[in-house]
N, C-alpha and C positions, 0 to 999 in steps of 0.2 A: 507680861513677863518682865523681871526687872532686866534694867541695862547694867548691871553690874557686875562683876565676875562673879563665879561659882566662889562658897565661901574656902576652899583649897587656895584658890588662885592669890591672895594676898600675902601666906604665909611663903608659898613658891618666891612671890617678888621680894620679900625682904629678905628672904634668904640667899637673894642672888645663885637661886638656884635655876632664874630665868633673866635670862637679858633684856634690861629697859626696853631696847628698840624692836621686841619683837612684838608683827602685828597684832589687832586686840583680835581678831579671829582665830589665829594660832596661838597667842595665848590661851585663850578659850578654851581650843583641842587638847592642847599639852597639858593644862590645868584636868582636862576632864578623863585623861586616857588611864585606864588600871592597866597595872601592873601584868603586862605578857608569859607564857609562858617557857620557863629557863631553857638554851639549849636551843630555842625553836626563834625562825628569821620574824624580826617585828617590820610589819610593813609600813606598820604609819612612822616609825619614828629612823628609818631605814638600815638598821643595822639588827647584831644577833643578842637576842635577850640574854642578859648575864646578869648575877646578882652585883648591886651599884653603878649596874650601865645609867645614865646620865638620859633622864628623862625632859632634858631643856629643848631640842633642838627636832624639830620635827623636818620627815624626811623631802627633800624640797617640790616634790610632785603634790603631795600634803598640805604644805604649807603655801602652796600656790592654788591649789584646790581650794581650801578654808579662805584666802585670802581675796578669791575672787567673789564670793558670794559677802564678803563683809560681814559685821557685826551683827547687823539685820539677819542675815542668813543663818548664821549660829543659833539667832534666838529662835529661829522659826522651823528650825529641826525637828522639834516634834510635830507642827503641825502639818509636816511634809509627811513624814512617817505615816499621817494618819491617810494623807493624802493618796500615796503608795498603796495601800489597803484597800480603800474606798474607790481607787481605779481598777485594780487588780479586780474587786469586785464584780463591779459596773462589768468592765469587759466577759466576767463569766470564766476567767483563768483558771482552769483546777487540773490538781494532778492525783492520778486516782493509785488508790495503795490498796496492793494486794496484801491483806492481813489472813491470818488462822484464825484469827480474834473476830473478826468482823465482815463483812460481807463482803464477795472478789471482787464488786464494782463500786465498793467506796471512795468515794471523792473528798479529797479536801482543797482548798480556797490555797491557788500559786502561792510559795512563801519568795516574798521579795525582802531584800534587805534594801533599804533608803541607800546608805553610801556604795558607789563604787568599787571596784577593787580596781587603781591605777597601777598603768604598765607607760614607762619612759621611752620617749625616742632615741633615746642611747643602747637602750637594749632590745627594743623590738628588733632592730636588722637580724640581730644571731636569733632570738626565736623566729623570727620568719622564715629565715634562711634552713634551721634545723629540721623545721615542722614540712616544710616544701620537702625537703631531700627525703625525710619518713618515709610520704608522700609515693613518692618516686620510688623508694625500695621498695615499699610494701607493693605496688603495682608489678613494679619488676620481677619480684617474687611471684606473683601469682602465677604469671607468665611463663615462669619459667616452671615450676612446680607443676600446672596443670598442660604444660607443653615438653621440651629436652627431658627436665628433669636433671638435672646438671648439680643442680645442690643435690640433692639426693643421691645422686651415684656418685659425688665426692665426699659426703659425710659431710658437709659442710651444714645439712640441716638433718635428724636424727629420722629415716624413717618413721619409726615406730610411732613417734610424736607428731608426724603429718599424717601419714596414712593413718594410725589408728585414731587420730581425732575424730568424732561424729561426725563434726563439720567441715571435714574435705568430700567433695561430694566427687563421686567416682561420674556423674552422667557426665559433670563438667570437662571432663581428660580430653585434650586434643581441640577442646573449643579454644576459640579466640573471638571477642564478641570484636563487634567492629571497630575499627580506626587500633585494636589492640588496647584497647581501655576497659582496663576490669573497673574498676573506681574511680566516681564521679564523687566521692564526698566521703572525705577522710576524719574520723575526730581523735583529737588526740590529750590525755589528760594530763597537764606537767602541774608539779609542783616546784617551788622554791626550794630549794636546800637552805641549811643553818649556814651556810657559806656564801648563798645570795645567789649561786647557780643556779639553773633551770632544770630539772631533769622530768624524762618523762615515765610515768607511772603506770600508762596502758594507752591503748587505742580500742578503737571501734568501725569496723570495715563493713559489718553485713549492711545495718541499714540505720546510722548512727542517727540517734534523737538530739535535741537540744538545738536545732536552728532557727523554730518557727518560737521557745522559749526565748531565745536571746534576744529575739526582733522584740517582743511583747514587754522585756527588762527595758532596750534602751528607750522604743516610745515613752514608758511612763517615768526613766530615771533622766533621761536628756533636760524633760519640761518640767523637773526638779530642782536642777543647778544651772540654768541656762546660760548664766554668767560664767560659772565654771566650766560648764563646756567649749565655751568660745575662748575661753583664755589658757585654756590648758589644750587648744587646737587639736579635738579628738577627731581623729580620722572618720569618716563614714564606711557606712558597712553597705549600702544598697546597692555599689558594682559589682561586688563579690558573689551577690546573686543574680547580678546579671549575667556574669561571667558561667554560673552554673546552668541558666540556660540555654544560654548560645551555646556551648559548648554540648550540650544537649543536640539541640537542634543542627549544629558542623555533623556531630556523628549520625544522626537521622536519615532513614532512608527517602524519607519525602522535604528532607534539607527543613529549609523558614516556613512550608506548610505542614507542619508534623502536628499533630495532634498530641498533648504531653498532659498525663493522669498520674496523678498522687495514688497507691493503694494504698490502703488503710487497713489495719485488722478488724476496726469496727470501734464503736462509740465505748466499747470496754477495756479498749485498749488501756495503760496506763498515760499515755501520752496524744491522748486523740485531741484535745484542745490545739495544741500546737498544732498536729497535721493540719484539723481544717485551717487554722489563720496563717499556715505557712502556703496551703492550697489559695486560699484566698490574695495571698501579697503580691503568690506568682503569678496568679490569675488560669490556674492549672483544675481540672475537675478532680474533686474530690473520689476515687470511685473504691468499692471492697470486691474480694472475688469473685463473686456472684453477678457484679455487673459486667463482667467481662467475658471472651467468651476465643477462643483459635478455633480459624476453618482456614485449612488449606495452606497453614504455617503461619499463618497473619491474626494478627492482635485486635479483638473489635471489642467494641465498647455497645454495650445492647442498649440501646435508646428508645424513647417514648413509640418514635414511629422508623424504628431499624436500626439495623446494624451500622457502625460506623468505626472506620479503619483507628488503630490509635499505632502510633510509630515509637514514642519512648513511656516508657512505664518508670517513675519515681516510687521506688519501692519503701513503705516501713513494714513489710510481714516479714520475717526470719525466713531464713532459708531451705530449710526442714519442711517449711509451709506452704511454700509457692507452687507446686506442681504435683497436684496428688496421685499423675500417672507414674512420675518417677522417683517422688520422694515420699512425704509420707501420707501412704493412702485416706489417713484417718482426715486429711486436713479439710477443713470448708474456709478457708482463706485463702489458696490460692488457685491458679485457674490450669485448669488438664490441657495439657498442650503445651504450655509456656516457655519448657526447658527444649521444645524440637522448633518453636518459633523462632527464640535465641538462635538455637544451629543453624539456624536458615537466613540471619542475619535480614530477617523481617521486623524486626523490632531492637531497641535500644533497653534493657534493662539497668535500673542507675538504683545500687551496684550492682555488676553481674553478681549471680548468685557463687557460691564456694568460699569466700572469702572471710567465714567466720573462725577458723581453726588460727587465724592471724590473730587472732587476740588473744590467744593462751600464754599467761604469762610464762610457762613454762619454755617457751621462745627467747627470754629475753638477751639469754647471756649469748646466745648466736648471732645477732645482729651485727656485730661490727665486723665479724667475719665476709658475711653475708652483704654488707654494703660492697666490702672493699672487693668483693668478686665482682660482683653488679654492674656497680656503679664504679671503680675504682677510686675511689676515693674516702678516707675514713669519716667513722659517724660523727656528725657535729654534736647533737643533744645527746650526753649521755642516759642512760637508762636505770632505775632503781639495780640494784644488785639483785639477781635471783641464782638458785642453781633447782636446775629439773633434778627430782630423786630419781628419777628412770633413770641416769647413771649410774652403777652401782659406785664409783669411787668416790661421786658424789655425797650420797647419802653417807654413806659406809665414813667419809670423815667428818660432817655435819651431821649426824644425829647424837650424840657427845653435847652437842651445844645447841637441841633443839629450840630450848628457852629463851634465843638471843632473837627467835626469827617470826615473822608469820609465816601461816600456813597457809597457801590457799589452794584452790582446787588445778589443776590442771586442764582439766576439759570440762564441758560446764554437763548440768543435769541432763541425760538426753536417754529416750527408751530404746537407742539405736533401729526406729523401723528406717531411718534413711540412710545411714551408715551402715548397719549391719551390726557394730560395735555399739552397743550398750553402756553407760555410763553414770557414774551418781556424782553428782556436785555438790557440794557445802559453802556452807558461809566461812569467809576467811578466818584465821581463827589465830586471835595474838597467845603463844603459846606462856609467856611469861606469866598471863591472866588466869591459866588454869592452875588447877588444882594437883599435888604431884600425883593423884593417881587419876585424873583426868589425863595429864600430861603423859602418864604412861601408856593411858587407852590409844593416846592419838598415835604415840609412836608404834604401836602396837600396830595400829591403820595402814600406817604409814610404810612400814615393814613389808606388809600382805598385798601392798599394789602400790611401791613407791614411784609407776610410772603418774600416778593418778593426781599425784602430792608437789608442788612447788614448793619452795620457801624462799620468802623473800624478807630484804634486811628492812627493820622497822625505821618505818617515814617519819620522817618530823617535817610536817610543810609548814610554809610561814604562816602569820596573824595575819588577816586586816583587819580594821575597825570595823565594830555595829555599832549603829547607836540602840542605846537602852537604857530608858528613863533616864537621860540628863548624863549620861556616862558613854564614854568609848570603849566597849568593850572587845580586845583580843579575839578573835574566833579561826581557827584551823580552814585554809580554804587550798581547793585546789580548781585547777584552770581547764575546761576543757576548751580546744582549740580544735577550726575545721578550717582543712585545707581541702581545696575545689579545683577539678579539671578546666582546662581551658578546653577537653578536647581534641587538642592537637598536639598533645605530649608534656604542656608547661602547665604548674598547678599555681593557685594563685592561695595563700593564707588571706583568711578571711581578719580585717584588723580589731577587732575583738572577740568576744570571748564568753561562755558560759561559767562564772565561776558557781561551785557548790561550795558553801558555808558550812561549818556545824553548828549544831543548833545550842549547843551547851560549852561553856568555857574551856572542861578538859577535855576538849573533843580533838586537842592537838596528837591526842595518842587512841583514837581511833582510824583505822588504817583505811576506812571505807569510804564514809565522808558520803552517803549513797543518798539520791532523793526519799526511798523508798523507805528509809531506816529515817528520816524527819531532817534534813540537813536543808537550809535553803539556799536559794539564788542571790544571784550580788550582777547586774549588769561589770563590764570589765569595758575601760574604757584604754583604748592606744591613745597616746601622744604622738604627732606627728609634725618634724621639722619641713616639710615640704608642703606641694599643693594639698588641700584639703578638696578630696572629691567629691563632687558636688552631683555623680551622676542621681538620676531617679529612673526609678522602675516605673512611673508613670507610661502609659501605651500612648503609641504614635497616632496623634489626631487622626483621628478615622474620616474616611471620603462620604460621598454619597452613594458612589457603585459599593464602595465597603458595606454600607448597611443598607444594600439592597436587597441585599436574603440573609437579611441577621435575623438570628433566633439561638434564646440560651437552650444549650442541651440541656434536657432530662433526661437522666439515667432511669432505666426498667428499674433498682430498686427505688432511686427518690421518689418517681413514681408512685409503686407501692406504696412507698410510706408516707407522702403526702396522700394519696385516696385516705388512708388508715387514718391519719391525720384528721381529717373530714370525718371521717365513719365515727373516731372516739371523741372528737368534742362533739358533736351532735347525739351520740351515744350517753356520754355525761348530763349533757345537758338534760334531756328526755327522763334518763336513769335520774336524776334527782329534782325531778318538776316531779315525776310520778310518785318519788317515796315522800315528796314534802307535802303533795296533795294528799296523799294514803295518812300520814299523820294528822294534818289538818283535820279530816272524814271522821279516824279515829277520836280524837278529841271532840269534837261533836257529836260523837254519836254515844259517849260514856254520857253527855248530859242530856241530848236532845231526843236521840236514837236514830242511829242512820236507816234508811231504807234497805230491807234485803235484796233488793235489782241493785243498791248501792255498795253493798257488801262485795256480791258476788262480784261485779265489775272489778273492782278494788281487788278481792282475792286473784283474779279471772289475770289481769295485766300483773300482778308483785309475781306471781308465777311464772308467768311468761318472760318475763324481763328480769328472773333472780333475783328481786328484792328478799324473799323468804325460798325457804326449802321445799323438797315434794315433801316432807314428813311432819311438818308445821299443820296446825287447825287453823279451818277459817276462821276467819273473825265473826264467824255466824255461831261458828261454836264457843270458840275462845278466845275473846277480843284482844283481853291481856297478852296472851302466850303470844299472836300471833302480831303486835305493836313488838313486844320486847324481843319477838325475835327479828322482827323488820330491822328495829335498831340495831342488834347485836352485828347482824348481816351485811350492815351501811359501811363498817372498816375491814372487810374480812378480805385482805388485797390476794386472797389464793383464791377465789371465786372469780369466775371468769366472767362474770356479769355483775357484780357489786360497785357500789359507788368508789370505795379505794382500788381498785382493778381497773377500772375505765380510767381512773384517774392515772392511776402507772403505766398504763398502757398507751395512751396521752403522752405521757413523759420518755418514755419510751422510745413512738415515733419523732418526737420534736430532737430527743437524742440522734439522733441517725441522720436528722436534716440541719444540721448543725451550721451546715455554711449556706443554708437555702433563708434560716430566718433571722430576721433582726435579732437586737440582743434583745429589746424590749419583748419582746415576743415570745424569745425563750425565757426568760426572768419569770412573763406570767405562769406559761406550764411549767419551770421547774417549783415557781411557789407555790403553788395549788394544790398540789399531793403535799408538800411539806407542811401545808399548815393547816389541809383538812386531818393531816394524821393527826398533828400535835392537836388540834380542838377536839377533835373526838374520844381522843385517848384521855382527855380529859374529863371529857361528859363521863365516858365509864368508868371512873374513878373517884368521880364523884360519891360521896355516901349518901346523895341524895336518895330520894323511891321513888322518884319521880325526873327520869330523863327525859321525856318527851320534849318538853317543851326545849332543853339545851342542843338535843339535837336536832330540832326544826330549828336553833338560833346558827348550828354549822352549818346545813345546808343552806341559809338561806348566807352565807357569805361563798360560802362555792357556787354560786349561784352571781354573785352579781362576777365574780371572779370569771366563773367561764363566760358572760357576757364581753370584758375587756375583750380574753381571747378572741370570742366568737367579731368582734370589733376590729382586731390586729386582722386578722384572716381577711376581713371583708373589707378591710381600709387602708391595709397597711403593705401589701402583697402587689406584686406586679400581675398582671392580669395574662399570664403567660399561661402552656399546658399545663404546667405542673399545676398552678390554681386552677384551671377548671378542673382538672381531676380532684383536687380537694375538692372543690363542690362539688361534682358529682360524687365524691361518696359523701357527703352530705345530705347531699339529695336523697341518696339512696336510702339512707338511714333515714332519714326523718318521712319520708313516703311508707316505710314500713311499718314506722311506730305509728304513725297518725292512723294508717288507715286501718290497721288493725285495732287499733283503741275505738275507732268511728263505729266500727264494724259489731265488736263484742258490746260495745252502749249500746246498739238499738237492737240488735241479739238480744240485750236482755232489758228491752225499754227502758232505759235510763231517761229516754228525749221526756217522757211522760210526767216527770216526775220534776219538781222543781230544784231538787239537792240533785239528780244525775244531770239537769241541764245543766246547771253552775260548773259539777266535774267536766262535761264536756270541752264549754269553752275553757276549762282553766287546761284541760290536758293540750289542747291548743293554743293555747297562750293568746284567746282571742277575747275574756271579759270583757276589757274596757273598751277595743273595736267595736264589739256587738253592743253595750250601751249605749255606744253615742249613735249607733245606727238605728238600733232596733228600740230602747228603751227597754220596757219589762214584757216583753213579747216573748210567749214561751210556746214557738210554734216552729214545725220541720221547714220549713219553705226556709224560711228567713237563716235558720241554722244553716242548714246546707247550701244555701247560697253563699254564705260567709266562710264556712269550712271546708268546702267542694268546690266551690265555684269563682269567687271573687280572686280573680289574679292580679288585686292590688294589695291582695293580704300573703305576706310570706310564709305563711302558716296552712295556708288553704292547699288544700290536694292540686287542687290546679293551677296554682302558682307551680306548686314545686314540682308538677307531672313535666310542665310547661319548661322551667326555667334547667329539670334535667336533659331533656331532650334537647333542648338550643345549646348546650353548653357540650355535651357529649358528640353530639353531631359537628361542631368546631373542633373540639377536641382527636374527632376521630376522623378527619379531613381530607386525610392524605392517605384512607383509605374509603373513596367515597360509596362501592358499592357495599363492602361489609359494614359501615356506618348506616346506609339508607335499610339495607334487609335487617338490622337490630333495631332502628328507631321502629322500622312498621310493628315493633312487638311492644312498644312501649305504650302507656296508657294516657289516653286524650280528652280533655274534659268534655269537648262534645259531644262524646261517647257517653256521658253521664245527663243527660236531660233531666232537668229540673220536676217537671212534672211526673215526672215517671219515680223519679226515683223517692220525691218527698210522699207518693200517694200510695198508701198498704194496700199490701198486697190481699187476697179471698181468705187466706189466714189470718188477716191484723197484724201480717209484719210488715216487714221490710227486704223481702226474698231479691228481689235483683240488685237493691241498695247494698245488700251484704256482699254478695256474690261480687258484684263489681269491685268493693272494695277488698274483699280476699283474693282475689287476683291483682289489684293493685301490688299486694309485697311478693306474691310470687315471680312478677314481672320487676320488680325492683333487685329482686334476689338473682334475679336469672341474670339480669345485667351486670349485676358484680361479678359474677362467676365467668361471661362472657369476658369483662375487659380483665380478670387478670389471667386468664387462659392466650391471649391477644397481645397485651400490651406489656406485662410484668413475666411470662415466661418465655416467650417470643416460640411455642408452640404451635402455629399454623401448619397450614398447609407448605408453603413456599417460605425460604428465609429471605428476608428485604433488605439489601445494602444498600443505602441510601448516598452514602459518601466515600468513596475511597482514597 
């Protein structure tokens, strides 16, 4: 890239419309910044866009910004940008967008923007100060609302508008969770005014998102600008979450040994990326409702081998969702019991639950009222202008001037089974945009249930800079801010910030500015006059007695879904050795002619295993039909046994274990459905007449594909319970398909035949083994020793009889007699003698050889059914608390 200014920047300096001495990096900026939007605060150049405002002087947190990284820096903006992208990547960042358009668990790739959005140490104190006091009301109010009631019988907050919200939850009345902390973690969204003030736009109290996002912005924005972060002395943010949870832990009924779980709605969540990496920072178990379980008022967590106590619960499920005995019955996210555990002040929930009707804007114009009762003391941040229509005098003189205001909903969408009160929410809606007889419909709305309807005065928030190809472009951003309990009654502001960008230039007159609607992220960096904190969240070097009885939890579901995990790459795997050999067969036998023992085999296992349908002809009758319909079958992901099915089902599980596997790990199963779709969907669209061959070239790349996987599993994993239980259902699966495959060949003499012995070992993946053993020996002894018996082959029945049994018996340890009375049911190769079983039977079969081996999968079957009867629903006899 050249070193020379942009070709703008010359005609700037001779016009002295820039000052010689400004630096060549701020020049750079100021040369490259378009023109802002009128009316509206420009951040980089620090004052209010007006037409002939004075584009020389950049604002001086900017110009020290630009300044620090120098020339070099400026030039290598794009390659940083790409940089941003291709980490964002790497780490797997996505935020998933519920569309009408498109599928509810679509995901798209975290939108970061490269530059920062700077905030000065001149002005942080009064935002710190304003956000803390929020804080502190909004607490205060809970308190008082769900306790006296004092604003309420003074008018001072509108009945109608707390009690009839959905989200004042009536079980809540009279509770006081402990220490009298309803909120643990406040977020608060302000914008800039055209005046350079700060006001705030809304909050978020049930169970605000955007912490575990912000950490994920500064890691990749910090090792960005690392000049410019040390020169512009950006505060740290890692005490603020330390402070969340000690403060956790002060309120805890088991104090510094409390047990503290992240819930989660689940990997469809929109914001499940962040939970696990925010579960991961704090070093917190990730866990969804299911794993959790109240007996006796107390909170336990269902684990691999029992129950164990948990003491503070960090919630992201809505509050509606958490307790389907009191709120709403329909819910499978949260756990029955939970809201009479709280009463009993058995558990910590962070936030307590009620605290969603706090973000109605329709609240707003009451708050200064509201502090000064409170708090005695007036609001520091003021608040956008709203008036609730549930006033009539309200309405009754602002509907006259509907068109000056947005609309937005008052209480959000809800079917009232928790409330009682039923409710419809809409999208905000800038009424100036409509149409005059749209505009009429609304007021017409508006009329028929003005409690329902806010209107608030239209936002103009400031610009900050994006870079976009070689240019500074303006973009509308607003700040969310989270203020954290200590605890003990003081809140601490966390020194940065999630800012939300818009994605398009005249996005300054969009009132939403929402992830969900395409707007991206910008890390937000504080400037700080004093020390720079230096804490870290790193844990305190551990002893010897420390990790005298360490062991990581497994949750009853990670459990599950690592067995599953095992079940469906072994599943895959198997499901596409057998349709690549059944094509191979196929093709041969259109020139050579397969063997009819070879057919039926073929027919015998695609059935069994869902490659083709019950209504499909064999290939004995109709080779064609039943090859095109094999293939048709291979992408058909609503078949519960097809090669794109085991694949999503794959992707599925590895979803759900999301903080159990590396990223490399998950990279491979989230590629593997994505790129056996797109190759396939290719072959079929092909105008070829001839797929065969394209589709034996996709399986054999999903094929070397689920090898990596099957590689990450076996190489890459701590050899904890949760990996043996992947391999025992590994085991499981793969002792089913062999033995039944073994089974149906000498069922129907395949061994005889020189084309069914080749099928043999190939459905075993033992060819080239048996060459270099056996040579061209095409006799049972030799087979069955290599496929039964040899347990240095991982393919052989008795490897994997052998290697389920040792692994399940560890696994199941800590319950040694129900472990020793399941292994006596499982199958032993000793049990399988060689001479017996290779030598036919008075018929010319193979009658015990079969039999042994069709109880093989009945004994492998019986075992899955036992360990998640045992281990994944915690069903026994007696319940097992293992920790309290």
């Amino acid at each position: 890239m050249s070193t020379n200014l942009p070709p703008s920047s010359e005609p700037l300096r001779q016009s002295s419309l820039l000052p010689d001495d400004l630096p060549q990096p701020a020049l750079l900026a100021a040369a490259a910044a378009l023109q802002g939007t009128e009316g509206h605060y420009d951040e980089l150049h620090g004052r209010l866009n007006a037409p002939g405002a004075p584009r020389t002087t950049l604002a001086p947190l900017w110009r020290d910004f630009f300044d620090a990284s120098g020339t070099a820096g400026w030039q290598d903006l794009g390659t940083r940008a790409q940089r941003v992208q291709r980490r964002v990547q790497e780490d797997g960042a996505t935020y998933n967008i519920y569309s009408a358009e498109g599928p509810k668990d679509a995901s798209r790739q975290w939108p970061l923007e490269l530059l920062p959005v700077l905030i000065g140490a001149d002005e942080w104190p009064m935002i710190e100060a304003g956000v803390a006091q929020r804080a502190r009301l909004l607490n205060a109010t809970l308190a008082d609302v769900y306790g006296e009631r004092r604003l309420l019988d003074e008018g001072l907050l509108p009945p109608s508008l707390v009690l009839g919200h959905p989200q004042y939850l009536r079980p809540m009345h009279g509770v006081r969770p402990r220490g009298g902390v309803h909120l643990h973690v406040c977020a608060f969204d302000l914008s800039r005014g055209p005046d350079g003030g700060w006001w705030v736009l809304g909050q978020r109290c049930q169970a605000p998102s955007g912490l575990g996002y912000l950490l994920e912005n500064r890691l990749i924005i910090a090792q960005q600008f690392p000049e410019a972060f040390r020169h512009l002395r950006v505060q740290r943010v890692a005490s603020s979450f330390q402070t969340l949870l000690q403060g956790l832990l002060r309120l805890s009924p088991a104090g510094e040994r409390s047990r503290v779980v992240l819930l989660t709605p689940g990997p469809h969540n929109e914001t499940y990326f962040e939970q696990v990496f925010l579960a991961r920072y704090l070093g917190l178990t990730l866990v969804e409702g299911s794993d959790l379980t109240v007996r006796n008022n107390r909170l336990y967590l269902k684990t691999l081998h029992g129950l164990e106590r948990v003491h503070v619960l960090l919630r992201r499920v809505d509050d509606d969702y958490l307790d389907p005995l009191e709120l709403r019955p329909d819910s499978a996210l949260g756990v029955p019991g939970l809201l009479q555990a709280l009463r009993a002040g058995e558990v910590v929930v962070a936030n307590a639950p009620g605290a969603g009707w706090l973000e109605s804007p329709g609240l707003a114009a009451f708050w200064p009222a509201v502090c000064e009762k409170l708090l005695g003391e007036p609001l520091r941040l003021p608040a956008t202008t709203s008036w609730w229509c549930g006033e009539e005098a309200v309405w009754t003189e602002l509907a006259p001037r509907l068109a000056e205001f947005v609309v937005a909903p008052t209480f959000p969408s809800n079917s009232g089974l928790a409330s009682g009160t039923p409710t419809s929410g809409f999208a905000p809606l800038v009424a100036a945009a409509l149409a005059p007889g749209a505009r009429q419909t609304l007021q017409g709305r508006i009329e028929a249930d003005p409690a329902a309807h806010t209107l608030q005065a239209r936002v103009r928030p400031s610009e900050t800079p994006v870079w976009r190809d070689g240019a500074l472009e303006p973009r509308a951003a607003v700040l969310r801010l989270f203020a954290i309990s200590d605890g003990a009654g003081g809140w601490r502001v966390l020194p940065g910030g999630l800012a939300r960008v818009s994605h398009r230039r005249d996005g300054a007159h969009d009132p939403w500015l929402s992830m969900q609607r395409g707007s991206a992220s910008a890390d937000t960096w504080v400037q700080t006059e004093g020390e720079i904190d230096t804490t870290s969240l790193l844990p305190k070097p551990l002893t010897a007695a420390d990790l005298a009885g360490w062991h990581r939890t497994v949750t009853s579901r990670s459990a599950e879904n690592l067995f599953w995990l095992g079940r469906y790459t072994e599943r895959a795997e198997n499901t596409v050795r057998l349709a690549r050999l059944t094509l191979e067969s196929l093709t041969g036998s259109f020139i050579h002619g397969a063997s009819p023992s070879v057919l039926r085999v073929l027919d015998s296992l695609a059935r069994r295993h869902g490659l083709v349908g019950p209504g499909v002809p064999s290939p004995e009758q109709s080779l064609r039909v039943f090859e095109r319909s094999l293939v048709y079958a291979l992408g058909d992901d609503e078949s519960s046994t097809s090669v794109a099915f085991n694949l999503k089902a794959l992707r599925g599980c590895a979803q759900a274990l999301r903080e159990r596997l590396s990223q490399e790990h998950w990279t491979l199963i989230h590629d593997v459905g994505d790129q056996f779709r797109e190759h396939y969907e290719q072959v079929m669209q092909s105008p070829a007449n001839e797929p065969l061959a394209d589709a034996l070239a996709v399986l054999a790349r999903v094929t070397t594909h689920l090898a990596a996987i099957t590689g990450a599993q076996t190489d890459r994993m701590t050899r904890d319970d949760g990996w043996r239980l992947l391999s025992v259902g590994r085991q499981i699966e793969r002792l089913d398909f062999l033995a039944n495959a073994l089974a149906t060949a000498f069922e129907n003499g395949l061994h005889k035949r020189d084309d069914g012995f080749a099928l043999l070992l190939g459905l075993f993946d033992s060819t080239i083994t048996y060459r270099a053993q056996f040579q061209a020996r095409r006799e049972v002894p030799p087979l069955l020793h290599l496929l039964v018996h040899d347990t240095d082959n991982p393919r052989s029945l008795g490897w994997v009889a052998r290697t389920m049994r040792e692994r399940f018996v560890k696994l199941a340890r800590h319950e040694p007699l129900w472990a020793h009375e399941l292994a006596q049911t499982l199958p032993r190769p000793e049990d399988w003698p060689l001479d017996l079983m290779s030598a036919p039977d008075d018929a010319g079969g193979h009658g015990p050889l079969v039999a042994a081996l069709r109880d093989c999968s009945v004994q492998a079957l019986a075992l899955s059914d036992a360990l998640g009867r045992r281990l994944f629903s915690h069903v026994g006899a007696v319940d097992r608390a293992v920790w309290q």
